[in-house]
PyMOL commands that place a pseudoatom at each C-alpha (Angstrom):
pseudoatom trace, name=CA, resn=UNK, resi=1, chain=A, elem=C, hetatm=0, pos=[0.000, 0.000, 0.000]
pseudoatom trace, name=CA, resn=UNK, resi=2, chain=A, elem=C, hetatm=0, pos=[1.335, 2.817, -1.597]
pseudoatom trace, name=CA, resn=UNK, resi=3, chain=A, elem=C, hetatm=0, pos=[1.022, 6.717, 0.506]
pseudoatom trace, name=CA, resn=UNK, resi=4, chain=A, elem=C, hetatm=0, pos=[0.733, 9.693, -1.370]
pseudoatom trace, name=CA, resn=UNK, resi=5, chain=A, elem=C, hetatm=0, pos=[3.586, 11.829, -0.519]
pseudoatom trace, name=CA, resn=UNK, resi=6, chain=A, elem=C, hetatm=0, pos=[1.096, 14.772, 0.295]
pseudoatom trace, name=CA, resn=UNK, resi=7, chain=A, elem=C, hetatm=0, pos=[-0.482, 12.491, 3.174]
pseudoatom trace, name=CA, resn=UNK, resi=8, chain=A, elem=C, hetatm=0, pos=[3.220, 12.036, 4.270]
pseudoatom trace, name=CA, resn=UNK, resi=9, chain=A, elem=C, hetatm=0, pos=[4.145, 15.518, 4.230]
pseudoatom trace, name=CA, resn=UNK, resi=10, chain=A, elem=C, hetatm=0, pos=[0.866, 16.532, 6.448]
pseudoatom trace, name=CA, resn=UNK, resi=11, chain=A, elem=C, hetatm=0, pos=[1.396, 13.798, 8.818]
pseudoatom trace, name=CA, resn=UNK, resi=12, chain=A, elem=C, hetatm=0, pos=[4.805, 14.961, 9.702]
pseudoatom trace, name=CA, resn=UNK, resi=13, chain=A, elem=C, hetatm=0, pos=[3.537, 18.061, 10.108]
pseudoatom trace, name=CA, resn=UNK, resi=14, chain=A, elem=C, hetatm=0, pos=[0.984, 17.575, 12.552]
pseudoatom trace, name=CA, resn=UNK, resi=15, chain=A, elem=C, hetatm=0, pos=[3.385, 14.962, 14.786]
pseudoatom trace, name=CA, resn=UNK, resi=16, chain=A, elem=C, hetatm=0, pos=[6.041, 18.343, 14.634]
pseudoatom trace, name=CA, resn=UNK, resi=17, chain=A, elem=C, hetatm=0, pos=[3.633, 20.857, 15.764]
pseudoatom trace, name=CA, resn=UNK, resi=18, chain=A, elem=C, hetatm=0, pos=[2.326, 18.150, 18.389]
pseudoatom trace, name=CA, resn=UNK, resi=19, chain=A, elem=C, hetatm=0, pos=[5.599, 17.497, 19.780]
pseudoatom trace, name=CA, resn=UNK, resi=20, chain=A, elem=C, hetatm=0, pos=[6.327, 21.374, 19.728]
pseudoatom trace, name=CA, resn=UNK, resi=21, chain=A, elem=C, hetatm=0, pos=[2.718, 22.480, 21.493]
pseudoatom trace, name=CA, resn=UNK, resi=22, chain=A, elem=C, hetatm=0, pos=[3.845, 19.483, 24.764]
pseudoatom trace, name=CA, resn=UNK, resi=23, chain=A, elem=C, hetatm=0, pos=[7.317, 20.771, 24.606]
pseudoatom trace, name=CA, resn=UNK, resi=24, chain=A, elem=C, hetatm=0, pos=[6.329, 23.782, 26.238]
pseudoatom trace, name=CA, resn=UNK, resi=25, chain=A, elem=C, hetatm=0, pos=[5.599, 23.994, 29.670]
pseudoatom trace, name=CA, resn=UNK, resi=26, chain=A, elem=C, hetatm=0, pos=[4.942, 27.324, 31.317]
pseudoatom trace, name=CA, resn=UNK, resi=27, chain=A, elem=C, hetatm=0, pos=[5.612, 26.288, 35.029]
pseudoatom trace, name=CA, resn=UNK, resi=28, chain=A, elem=C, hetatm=0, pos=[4.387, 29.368, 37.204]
pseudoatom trace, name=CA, resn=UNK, resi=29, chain=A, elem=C, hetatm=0, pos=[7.486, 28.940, 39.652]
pseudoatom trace, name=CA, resn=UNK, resi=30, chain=A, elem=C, hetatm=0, pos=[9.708, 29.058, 36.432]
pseudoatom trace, name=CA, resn=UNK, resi=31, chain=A, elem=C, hetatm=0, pos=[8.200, 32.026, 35.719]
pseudoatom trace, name=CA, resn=UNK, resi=32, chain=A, elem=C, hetatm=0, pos=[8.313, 33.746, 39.070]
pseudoatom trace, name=CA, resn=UNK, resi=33, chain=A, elem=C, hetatm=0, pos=[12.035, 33.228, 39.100]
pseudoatom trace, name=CA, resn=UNK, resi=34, chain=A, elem=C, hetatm=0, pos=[12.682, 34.687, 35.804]
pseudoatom trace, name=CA, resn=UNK, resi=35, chain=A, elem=C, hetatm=0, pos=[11.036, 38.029, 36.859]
pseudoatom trace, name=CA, resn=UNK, resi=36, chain=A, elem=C, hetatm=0, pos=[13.083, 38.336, 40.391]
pseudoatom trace, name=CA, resn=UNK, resi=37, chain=A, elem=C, hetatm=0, pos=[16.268, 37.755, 38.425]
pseudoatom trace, name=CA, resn=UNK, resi=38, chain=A, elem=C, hetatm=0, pos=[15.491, 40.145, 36.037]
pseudoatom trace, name=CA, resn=UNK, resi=39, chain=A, elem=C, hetatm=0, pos=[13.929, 42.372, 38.504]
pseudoatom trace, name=CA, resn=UNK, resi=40, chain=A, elem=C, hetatm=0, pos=[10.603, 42.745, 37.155]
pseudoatom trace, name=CA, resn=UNK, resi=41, chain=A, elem=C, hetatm=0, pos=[7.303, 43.070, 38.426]
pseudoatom trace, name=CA, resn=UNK, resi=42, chain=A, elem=C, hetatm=0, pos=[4.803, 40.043, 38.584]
pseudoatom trace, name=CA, resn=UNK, resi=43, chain=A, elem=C, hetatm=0, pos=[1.828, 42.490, 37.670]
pseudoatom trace, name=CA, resn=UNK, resi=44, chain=A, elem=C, hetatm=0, pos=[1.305, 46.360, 37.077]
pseudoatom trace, name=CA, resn=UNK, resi=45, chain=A, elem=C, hetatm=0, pos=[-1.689, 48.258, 37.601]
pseudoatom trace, name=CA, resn=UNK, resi=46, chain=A, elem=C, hetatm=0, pos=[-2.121, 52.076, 36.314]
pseudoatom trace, name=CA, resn=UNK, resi=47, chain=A, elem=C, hetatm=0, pos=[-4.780, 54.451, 37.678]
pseudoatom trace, name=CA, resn=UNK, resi=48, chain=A, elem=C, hetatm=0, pos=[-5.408, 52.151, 40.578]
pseudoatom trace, name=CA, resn=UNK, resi=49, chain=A, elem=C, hetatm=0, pos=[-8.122, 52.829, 42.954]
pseudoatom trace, name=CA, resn=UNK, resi=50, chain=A, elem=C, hetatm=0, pos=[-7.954, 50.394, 46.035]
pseudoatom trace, name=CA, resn=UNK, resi=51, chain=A, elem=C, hetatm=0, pos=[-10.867, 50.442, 48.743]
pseudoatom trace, name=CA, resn=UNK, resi=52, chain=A, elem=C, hetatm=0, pos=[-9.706, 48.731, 51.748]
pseudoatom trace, name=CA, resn=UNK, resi=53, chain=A, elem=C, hetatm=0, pos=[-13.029, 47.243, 54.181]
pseudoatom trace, name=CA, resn=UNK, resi=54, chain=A, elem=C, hetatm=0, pos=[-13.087, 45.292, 57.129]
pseudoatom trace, name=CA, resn=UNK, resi=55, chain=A, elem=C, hetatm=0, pos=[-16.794, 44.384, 58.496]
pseudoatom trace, name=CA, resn=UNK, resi=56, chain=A, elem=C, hetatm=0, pos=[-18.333, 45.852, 55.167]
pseudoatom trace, name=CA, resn=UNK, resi=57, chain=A, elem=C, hetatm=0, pos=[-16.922, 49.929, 55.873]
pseudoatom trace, name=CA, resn=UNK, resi=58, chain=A, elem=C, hetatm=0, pos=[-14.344, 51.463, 54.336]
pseudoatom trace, name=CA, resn=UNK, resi=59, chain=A, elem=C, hetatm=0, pos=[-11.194, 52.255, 55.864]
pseudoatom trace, name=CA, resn=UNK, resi=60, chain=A, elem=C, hetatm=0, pos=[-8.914, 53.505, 53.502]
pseudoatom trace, name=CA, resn=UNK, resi=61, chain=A, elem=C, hetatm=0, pos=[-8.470, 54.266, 49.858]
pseudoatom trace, name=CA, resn=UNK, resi=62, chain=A, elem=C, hetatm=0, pos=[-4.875, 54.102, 48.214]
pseudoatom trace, name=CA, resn=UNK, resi=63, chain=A, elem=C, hetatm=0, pos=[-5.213, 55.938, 44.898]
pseudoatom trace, name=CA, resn=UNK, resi=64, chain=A, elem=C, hetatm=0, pos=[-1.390, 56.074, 42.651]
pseudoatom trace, name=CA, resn=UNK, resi=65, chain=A, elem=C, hetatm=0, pos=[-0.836, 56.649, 39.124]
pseudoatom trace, name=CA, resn=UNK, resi=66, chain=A, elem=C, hetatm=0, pos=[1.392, 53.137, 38.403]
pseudoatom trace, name=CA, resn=UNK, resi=67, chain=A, elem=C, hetatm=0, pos=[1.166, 50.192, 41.252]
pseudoatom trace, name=CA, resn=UNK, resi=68, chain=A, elem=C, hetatm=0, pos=[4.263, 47.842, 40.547]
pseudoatom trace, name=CA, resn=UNK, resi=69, chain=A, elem=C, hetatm=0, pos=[3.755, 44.509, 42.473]
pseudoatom trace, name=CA, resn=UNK, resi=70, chain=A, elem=C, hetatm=0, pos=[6.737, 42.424, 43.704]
pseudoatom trace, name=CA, resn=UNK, resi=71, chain=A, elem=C, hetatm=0, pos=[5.219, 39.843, 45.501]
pseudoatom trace, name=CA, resn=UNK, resi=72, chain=A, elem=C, hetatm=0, pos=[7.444, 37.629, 43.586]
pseudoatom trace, name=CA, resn=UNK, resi=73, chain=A, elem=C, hetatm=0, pos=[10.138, 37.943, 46.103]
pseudoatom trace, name=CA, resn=UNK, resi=74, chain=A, elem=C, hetatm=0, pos=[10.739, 34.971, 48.129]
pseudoatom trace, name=CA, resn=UNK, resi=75, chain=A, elem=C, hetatm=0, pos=[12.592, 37.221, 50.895]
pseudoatom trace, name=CA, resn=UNK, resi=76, chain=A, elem=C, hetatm=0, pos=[11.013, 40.954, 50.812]
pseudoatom trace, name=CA, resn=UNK, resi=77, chain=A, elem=C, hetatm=0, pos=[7.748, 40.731, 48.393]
pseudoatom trace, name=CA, resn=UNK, resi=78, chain=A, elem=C, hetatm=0, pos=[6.960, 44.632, 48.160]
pseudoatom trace, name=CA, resn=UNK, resi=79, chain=A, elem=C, hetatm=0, pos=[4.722, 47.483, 45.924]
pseudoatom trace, name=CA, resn=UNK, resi=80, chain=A, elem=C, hetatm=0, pos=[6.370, 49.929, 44.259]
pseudoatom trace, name=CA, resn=UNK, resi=81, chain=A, elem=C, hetatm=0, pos=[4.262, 53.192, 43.630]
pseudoatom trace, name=CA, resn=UNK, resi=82, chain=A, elem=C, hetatm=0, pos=[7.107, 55.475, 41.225]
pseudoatom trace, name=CA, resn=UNK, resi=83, chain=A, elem=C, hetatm=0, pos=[4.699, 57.867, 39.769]
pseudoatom trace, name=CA, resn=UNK, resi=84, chain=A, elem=C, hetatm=0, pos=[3.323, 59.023, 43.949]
pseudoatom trace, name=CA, resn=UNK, resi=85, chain=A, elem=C, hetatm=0, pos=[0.922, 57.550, 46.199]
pseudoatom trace, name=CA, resn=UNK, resi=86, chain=A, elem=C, hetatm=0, pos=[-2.254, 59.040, 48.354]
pseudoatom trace, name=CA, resn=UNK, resi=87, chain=A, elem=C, hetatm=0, pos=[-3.779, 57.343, 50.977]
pseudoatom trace, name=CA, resn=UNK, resi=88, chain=A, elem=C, hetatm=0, pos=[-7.058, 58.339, 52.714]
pseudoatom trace, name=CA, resn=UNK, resi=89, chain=A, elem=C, hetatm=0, pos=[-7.250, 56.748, 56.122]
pseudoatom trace, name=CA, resn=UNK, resi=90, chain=A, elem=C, hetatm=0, pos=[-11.203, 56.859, 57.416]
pseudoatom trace, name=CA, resn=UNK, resi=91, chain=A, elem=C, hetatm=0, pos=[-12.399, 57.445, 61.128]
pseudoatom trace, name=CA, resn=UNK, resi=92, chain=A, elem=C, hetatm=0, pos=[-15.242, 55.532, 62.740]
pseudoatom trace, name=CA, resn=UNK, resi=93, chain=A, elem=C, hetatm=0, pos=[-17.548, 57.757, 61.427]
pseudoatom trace, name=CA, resn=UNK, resi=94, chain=A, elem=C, hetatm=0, pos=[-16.481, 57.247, 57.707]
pseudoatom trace, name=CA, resn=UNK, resi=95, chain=A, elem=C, hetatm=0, pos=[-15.085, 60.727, 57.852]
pseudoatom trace, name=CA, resn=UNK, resi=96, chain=A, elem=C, hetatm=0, pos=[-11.929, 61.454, 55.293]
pseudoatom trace, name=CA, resn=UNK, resi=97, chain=A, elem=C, hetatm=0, pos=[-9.559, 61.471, 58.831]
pseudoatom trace, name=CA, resn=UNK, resi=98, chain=A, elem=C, hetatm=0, pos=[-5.904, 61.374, 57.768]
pseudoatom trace, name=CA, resn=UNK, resi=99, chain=A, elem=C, hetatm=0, pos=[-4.341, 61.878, 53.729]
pseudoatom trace, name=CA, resn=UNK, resi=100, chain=A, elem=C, hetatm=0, pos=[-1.101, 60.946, 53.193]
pseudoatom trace, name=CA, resn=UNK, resi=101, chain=A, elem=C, hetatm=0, pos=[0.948, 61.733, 49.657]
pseudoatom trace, name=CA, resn=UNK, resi=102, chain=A, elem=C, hetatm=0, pos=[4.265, 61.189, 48.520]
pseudoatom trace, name=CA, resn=UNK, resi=103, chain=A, elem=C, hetatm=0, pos=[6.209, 60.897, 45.111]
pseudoatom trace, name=CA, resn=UNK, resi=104, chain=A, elem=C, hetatm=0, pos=[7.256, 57.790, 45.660]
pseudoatom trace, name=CA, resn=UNK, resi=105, chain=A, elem=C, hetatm=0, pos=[6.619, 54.160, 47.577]
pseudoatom trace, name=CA, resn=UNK, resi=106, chain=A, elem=C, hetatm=0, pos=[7.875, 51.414, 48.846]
pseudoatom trace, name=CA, resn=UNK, resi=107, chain=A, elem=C, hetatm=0, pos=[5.135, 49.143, 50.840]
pseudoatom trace, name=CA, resn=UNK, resi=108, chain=A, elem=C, hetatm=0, pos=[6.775, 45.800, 51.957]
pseudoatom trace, name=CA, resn=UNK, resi=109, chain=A, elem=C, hetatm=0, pos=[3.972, 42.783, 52.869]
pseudoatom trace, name=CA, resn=UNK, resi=110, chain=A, elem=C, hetatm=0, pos=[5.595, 40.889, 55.348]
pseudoatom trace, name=CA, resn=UNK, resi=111, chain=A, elem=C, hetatm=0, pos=[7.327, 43.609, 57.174]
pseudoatom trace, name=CA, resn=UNK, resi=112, chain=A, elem=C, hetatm=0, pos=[3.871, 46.090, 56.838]
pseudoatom trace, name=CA, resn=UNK, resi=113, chain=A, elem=C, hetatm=0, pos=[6.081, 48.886, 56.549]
pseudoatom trace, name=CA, resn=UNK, resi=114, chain=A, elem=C, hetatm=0, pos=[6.205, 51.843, 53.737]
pseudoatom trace, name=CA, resn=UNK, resi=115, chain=A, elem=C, hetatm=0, pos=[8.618, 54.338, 52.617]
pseudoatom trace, name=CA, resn=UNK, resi=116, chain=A, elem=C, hetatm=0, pos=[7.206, 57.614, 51.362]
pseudoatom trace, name=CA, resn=UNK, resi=117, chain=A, elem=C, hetatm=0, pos=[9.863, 60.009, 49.921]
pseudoatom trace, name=CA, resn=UNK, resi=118, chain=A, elem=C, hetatm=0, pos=[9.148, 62.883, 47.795]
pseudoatom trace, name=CA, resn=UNK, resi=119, chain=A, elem=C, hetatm=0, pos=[6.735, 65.847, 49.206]
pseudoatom trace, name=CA, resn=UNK, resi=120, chain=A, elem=C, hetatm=0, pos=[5.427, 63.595, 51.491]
pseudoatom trace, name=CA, resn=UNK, resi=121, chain=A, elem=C, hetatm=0, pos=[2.119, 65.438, 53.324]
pseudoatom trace, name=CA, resn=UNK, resi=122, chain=A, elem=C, hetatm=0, pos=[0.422, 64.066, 55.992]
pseudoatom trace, name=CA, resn=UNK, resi=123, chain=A, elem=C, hetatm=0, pos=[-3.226, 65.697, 56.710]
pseudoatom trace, name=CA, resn=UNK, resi=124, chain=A, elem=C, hetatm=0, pos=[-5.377, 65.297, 59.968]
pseudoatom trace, name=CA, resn=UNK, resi=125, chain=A, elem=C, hetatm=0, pos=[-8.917, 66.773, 58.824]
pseudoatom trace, name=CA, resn=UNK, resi=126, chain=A, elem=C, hetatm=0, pos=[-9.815, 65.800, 61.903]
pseudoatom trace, name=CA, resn=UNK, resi=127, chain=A, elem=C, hetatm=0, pos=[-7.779, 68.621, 63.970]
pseudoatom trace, name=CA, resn=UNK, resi=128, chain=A, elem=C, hetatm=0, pos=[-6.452, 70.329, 60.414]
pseudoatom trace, name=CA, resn=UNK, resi=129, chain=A, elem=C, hetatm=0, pos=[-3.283, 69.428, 61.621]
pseudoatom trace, name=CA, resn=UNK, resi=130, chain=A, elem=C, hetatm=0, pos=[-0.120, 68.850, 58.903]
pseudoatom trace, name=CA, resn=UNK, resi=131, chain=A, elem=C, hetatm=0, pos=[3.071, 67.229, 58.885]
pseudoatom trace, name=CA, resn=UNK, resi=132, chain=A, elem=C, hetatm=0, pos=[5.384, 68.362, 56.138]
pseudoatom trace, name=CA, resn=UNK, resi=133, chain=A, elem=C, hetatm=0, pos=[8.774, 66.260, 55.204]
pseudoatom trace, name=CA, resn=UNK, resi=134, chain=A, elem=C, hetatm=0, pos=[11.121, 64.288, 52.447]
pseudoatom trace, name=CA, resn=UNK, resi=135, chain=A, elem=C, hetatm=0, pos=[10.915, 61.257, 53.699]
pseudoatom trace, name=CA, resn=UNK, resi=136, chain=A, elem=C, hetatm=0, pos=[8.758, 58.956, 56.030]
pseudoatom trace, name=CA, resn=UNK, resi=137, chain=A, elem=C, hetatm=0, pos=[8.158, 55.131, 57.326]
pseudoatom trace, name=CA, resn=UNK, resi=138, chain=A, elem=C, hetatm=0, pos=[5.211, 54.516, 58.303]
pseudoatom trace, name=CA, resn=UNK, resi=139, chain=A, elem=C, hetatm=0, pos=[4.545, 51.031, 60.452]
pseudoatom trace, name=CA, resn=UNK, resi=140, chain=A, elem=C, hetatm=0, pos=[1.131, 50.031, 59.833]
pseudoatom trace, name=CA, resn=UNK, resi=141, chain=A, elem=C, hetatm=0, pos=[0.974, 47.262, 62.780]
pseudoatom trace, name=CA, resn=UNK, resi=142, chain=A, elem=C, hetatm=0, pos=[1.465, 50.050, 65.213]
pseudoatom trace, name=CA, resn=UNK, resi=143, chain=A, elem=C, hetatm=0, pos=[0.155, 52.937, 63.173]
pseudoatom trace, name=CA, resn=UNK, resi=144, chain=A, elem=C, hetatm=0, pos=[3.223, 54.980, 63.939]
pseudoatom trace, name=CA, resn=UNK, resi=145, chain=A, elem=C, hetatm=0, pos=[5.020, 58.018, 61.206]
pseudoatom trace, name=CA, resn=UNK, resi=146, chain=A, elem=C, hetatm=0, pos=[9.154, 57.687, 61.672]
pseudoatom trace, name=CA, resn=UNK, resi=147, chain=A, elem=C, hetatm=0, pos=[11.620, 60.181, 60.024]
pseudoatom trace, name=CA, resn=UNK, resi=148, chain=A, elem=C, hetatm=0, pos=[15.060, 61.346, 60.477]
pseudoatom trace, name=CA, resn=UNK, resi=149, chain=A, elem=C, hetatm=0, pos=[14.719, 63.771, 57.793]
pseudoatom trace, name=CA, resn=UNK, resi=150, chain=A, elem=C, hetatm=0, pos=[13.602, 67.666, 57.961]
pseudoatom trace, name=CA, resn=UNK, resi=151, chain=A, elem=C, hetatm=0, pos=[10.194, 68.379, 58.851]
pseudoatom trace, name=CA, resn=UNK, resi=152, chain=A, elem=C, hetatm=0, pos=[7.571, 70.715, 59.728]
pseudoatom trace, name=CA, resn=UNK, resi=153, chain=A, elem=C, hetatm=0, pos=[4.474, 69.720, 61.830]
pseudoatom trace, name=CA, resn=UNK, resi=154, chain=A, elem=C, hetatm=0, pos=[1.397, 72.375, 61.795]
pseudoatom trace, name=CA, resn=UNK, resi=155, chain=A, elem=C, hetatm=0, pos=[-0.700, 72.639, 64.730]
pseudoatom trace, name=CA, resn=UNK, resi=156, chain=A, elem=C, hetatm=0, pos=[-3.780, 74.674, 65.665]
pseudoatom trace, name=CA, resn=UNK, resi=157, chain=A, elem=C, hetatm=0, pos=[-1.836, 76.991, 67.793]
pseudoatom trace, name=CA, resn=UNK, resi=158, chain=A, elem=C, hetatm=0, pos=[1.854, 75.595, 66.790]
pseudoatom trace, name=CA, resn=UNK, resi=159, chain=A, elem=C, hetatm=0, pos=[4.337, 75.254, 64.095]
pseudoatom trace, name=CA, resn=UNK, resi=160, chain=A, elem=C, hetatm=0, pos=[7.319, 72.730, 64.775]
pseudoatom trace, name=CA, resn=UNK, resi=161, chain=A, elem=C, hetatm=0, pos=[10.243, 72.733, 62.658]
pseudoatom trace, name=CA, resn=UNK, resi=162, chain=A, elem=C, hetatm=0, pos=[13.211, 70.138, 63.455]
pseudoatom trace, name=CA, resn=UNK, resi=163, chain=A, elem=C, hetatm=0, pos=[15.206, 67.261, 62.231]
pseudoatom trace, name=CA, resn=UNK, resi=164, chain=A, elem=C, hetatm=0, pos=[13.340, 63.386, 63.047]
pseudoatom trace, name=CA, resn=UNK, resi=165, chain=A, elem=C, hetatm=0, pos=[10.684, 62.686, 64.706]
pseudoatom trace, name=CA, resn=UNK, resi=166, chain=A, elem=C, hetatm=0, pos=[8.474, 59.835, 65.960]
pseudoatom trace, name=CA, resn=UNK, resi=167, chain=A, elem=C, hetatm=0, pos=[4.260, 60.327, 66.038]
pseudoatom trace, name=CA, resn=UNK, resi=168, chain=A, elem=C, hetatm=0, pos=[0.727, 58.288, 65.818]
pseudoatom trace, name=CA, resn=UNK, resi=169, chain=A, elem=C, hetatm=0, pos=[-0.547, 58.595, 62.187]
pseudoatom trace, name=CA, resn=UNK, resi=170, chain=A, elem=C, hetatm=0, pos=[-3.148, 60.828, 63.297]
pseudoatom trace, name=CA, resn=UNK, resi=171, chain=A, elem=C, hetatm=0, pos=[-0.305, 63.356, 63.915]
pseudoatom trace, name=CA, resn=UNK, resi=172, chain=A, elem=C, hetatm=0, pos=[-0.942, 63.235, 67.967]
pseudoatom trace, name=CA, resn=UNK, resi=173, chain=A, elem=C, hetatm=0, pos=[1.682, 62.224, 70.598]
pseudoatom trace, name=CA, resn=UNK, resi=174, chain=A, elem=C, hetatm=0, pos=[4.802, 63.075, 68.107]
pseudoatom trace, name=CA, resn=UNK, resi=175, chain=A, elem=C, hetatm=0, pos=[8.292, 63.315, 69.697]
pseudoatom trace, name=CA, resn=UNK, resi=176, chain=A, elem=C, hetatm=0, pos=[10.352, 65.885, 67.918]
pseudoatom trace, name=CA, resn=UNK, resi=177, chain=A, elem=C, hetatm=0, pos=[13.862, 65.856, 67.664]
pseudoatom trace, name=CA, resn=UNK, resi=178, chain=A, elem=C, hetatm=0, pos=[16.212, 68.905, 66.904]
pseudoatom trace, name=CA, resn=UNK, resi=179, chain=A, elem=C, hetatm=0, pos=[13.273, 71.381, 67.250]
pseudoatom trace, name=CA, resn=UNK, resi=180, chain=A, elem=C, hetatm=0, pos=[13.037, 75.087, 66.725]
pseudoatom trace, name=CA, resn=UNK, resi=181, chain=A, elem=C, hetatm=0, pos=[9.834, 77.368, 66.977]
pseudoatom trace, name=CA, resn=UNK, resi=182, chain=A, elem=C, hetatm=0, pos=[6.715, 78.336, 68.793]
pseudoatom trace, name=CA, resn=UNK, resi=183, chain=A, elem=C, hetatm=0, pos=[5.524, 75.742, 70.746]
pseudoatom trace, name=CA, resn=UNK, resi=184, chain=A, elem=C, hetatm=0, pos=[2.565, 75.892, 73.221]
pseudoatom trace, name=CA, resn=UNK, resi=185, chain=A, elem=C, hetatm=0, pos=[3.242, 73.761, 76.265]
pseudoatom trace, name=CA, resn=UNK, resi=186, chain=A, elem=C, hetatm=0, pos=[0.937, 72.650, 79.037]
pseudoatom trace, name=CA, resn=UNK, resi=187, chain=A, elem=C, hetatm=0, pos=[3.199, 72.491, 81.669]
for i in range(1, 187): cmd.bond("trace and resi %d" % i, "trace and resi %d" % (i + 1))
show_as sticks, trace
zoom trace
């Protein structure tokens, strides 16, 4: 029994392409290493909106131009925010309480600490007080602002200018370091 060559042809064909489509095998680990050596992001996200809830209320918004996400990292997954960051932080009483903005960010998961460099402002609508500075960490286990860097904290009745500081992210009990200007004491 005789094949036409054309039959031949098309089989070999189809058993090349076969052998080529079960050749390749996209193994998501495989994968995940090849972006952390090259040092690129697992997944980007631009003109990201993120609502935070817990118990069906909203707690915070994080709003950024470009969201870079290293979570690939097997030692220090993190977010990258290059193009700036704001945060709105919400009271009880789903009142805008505390904004915070910054050119730039660094949020690492298993640490749950950020870096905010750049014109970083933090606002407390609550008592219109404002923190001013070029760089800031900001623990979000304890809810706690840490800088060494230049700053200037506006009060009600005060304004604090210094070098580091430590303070709740609703601005209150801060410990300023280096300090020059009016403040208002109640001792």
């Amino acid at each position: 029994m005789k094949f036409p060559l054309k039959i031949i042809t098309k089989s070999i064909a189809v058993i090349v392409i076969t052998v080529m489509l079960f050749s390749c095998v996209n193994n998501s680990e495989e994968v995940r290493n090849f972006l952390e050596e090259k040092n690129l992001p697992i997944g980007t996200a631009k003109n990201a909106y993120h609502i935070y809830k817990d118990s069906g209320r909203i707690t915070s918004k994080l709003i950024t131009p470009l969201l870079l996400d290293f979570s690939n990292r097997k030692k220090h997954p993190y977010n990258e925010f290059p193009k700036g960051v704001t945060i709105i932080n919400f009271s009880n009483k789903s009142k805008d309480s505390v904004t915070v903005t910054g050119d730039y960010a660094l949020s690492y998961t298993k640490t749950e600490v950020s870096e905010i460099r750049g014109n970083v402002i933090v606002v407390n609508h609550t008592d219109a007080s404002r923190l001013e500075t070029s760089q800031l960490f900001w623990d979000q286990k304890t809810g706690y602002f840490v800088s060494e860097k230049s700053f200037t904290l506006y009060k009600e009745k005060d304004t604090v200018i210094g070098v580091g500081f430590e303070c709740k992210e609703d601005l209150s009990k801060h410990l300023a370091k280096k300090t020059i200007g009016k403040i208002e004491s109640k001792e």
